[in-house]
N, C-alpha and C positions, 0 to 999 in steps of 0.2 A: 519848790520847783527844781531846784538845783539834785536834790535828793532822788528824785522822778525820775530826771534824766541819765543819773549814774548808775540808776536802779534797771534801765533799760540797755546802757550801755553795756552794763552788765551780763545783763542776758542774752543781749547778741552776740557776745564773745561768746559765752557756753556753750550756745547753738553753732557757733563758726565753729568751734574745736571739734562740740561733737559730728559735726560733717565730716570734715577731715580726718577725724582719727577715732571713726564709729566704731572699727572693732573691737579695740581698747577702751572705748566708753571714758571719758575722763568726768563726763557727768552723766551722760543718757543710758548706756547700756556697756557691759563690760561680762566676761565668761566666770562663772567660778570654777573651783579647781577641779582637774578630775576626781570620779569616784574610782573604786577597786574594779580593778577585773571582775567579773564575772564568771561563777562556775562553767566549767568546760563543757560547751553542749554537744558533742557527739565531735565537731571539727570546727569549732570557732567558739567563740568567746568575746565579751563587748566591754565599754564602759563608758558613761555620763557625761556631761559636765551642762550647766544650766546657765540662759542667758541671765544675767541682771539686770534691771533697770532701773534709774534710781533721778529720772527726770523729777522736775517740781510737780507735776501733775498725773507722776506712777507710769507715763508712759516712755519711749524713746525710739530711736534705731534699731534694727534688730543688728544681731553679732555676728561677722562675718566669721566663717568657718563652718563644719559640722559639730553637731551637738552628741553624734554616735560615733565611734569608731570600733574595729572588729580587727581578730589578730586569729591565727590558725592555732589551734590545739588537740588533741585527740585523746577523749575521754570522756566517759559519763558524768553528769554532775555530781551523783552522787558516787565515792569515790572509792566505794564498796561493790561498784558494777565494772564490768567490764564492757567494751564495745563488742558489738557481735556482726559477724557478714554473712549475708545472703550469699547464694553463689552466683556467677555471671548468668542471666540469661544467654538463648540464641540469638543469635545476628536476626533482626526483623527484616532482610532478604537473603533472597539461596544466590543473589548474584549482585554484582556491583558495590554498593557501601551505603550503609544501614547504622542503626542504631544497638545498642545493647545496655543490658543497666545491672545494680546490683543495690540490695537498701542495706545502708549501713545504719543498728538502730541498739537504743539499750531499754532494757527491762524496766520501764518506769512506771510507778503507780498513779493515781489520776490528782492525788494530793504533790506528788512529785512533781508533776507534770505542770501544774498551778503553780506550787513556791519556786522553781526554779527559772520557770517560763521556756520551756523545751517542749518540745513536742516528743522529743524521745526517739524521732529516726528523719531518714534524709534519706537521697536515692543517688546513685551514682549513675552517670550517662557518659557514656564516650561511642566513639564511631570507630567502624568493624568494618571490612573489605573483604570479600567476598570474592571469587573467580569473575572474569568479563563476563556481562550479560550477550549473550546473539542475540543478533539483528537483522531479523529476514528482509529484504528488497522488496521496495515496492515500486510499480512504475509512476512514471509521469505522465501528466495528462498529451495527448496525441497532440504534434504539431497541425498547423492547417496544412489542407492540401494544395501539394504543388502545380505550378502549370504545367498545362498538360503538353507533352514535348512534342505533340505530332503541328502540322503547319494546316493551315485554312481547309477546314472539310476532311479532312484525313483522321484517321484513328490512330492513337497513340496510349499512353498512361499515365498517371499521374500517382504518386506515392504522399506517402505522412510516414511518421518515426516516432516513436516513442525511445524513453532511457530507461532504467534500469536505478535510480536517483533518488528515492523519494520513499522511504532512505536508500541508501546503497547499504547492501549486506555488509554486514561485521561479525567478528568473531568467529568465526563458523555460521553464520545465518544464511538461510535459504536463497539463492537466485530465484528472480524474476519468471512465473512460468509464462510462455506464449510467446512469438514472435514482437521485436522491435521494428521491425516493417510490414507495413502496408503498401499495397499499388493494387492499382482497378483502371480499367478502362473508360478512355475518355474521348471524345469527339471535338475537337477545337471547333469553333467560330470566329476565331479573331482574324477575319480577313482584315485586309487594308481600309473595307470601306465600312465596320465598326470597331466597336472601343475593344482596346486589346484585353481588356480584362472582362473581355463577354465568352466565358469558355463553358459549354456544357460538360459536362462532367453525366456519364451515364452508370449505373448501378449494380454493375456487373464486376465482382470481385474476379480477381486474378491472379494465380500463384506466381511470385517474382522471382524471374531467371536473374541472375548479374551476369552472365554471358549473354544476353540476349538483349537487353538494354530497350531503348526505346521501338516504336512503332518503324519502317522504311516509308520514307516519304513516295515512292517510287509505288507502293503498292495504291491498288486503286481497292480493293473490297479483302475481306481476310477469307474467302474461298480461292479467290484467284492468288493468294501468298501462299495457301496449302496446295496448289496445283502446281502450284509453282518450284516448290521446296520438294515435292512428292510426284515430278513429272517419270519418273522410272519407276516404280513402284503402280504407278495407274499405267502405263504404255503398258505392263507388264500382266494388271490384271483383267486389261482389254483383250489385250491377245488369246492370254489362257482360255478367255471366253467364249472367241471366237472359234477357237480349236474345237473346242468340246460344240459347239452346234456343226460345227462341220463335220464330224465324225459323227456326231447322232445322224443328220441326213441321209451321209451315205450309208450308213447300216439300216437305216430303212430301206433305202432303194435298194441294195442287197437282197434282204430280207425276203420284200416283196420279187424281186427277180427267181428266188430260189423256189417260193411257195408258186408260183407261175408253173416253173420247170417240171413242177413233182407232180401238179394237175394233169398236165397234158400227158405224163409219163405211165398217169394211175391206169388202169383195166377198166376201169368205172367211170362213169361219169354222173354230175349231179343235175337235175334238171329241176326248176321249180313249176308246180303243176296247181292249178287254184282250183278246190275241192270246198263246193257251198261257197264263196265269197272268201274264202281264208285261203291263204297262199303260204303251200308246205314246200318243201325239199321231200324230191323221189329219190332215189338213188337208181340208177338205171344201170345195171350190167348188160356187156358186150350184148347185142343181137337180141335182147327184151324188149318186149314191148310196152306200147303205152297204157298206164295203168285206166286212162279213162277212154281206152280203145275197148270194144266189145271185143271176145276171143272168136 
């Protein structure tokens, strides 16, 4: 009994130690020593070392650490070759920053390649920078439209804006084509006795003065604002109008007064005379007589 007990006490002390102090192993698991370096595979080199475990029953802890480690070198394994380089590729872009590579690699044969455990080449990568890429502008989606500026029943306008944002040009990149403003015409309804946000908005695009700004409340229809802005200009082409009928008239009655004079003046005169139902012009000179007179 006694034997049992010490034989147990026993082995929870081995198991407490090896918790405590697993990477060491004092009984479950422990590191053997390193192996050699490793022939030099193109730019590193390695070497071993293997856990032990030596529990009662073949199993333990595993061994804190790694079991590989790697060191820089530069050279073929086999020690008869030399390294060889490829030259650098081109930048993989014509602007901003890119990649580039080059393979650095040795002549190995495919038994080489097996006993040594190399592959025989590697590739080198680093990052290449290039000139700033441009960045043409693009706009931004059109703000809503604004209220319309004129007051209850009157015509006025209302605009929207765009930016220039989305991206904004770089480098030399293109601006934005087409106007940042919009305005069109618009007819409020927001009187006093509906909701202020009851505005018609009509369809009718409009080119935006910035001198010229919104609608005048004072106008009542946009003919009588053109009569209005342009009352010398119509006084002007009324008159001219008037002239020119006035002068046509009296050169008729003219006209007609002179062809009068020259009648009465002629040696002849004309007389209309109805021959079978058809009614001709005679010409009658002085002291002739009537053609439908017997002689």
């Amino acid at each position: 009994m006694f034997c049992k007990l010490g034989a147990r006490i026993w082995y929870l002390w081995l198991v407490w130690i090896s918790i405590v102090d697993g990477h060491w192993g004092v009984c479950c698991a422990k590191w053997s020593n390193w192996t050699s370096w490793s022939a030099c595979c193109i730019n590193k080199q390695s070497r071993y070392r293997t856990c032990l475990r030596s529990n009662f029953d073949g199993t333990g802890t595993q061994c804190a650490g790694n079991d590989r480690i790697f060191r820089h070198c530069w050279g073929c394994p086999n020690e008869t070759l030399s390294v060889k380089l490829t030259p650098w590729t081109m930048c993989s872009t014509t602007c901003g920053e890119g990649l580039r590579s080059r393979t650095v690699y040795c002549d190995l044969t495919n038994e080489q390649v097996n006993h040594y455990k190399c592959r025989g080449e590697t590739a080198y990568v680093v990052g290449c920078k290039m000139k700033q890429c441009t960045v043409d502008g693009n706009w931004s989606i059109w703000s809503p439209w604004e209220v319309c500026t004129a007051a209850c029943g009157k015509m006025g306008l209302t605009n929207r804006s765009r930016a220039c944002v989305d991206p904004v040009p770089q480098n030399g990149g293109k601006m934005c084509s087409g106007s940042h403003f919009e305005s069109k015409l618009c007819i409020s309804t927001s009187c006093p006795d509906t909701t202020p946000m009851n505005r018609l908005v009509t369809e009718i695009p409009v080119a935006y003065d910035e001198h010229r700004g919104g609608a005048d409340d004072s106008q009542s229809s946009p003919i009588e604002s053109f009569l209005t802005k342009h009352s010398l200009l119509m006084a002007s082409i009324i008159g001219s109008v008037g002239f020119i009928i006035s002068v046509c008239i009296v050169t008729a009655f003219v006209f007609r007064y002179l062809e009068k004079k020259r009648l009465r003046t002629t040696p002849y005169r004309m007389k209309k005379v109805r021959f079978e139902g058809d009614i001709r012009t005679v010409v009658l000179y002085p002291n002739s007589k009537n053609p439908m007179e017997s002689t």
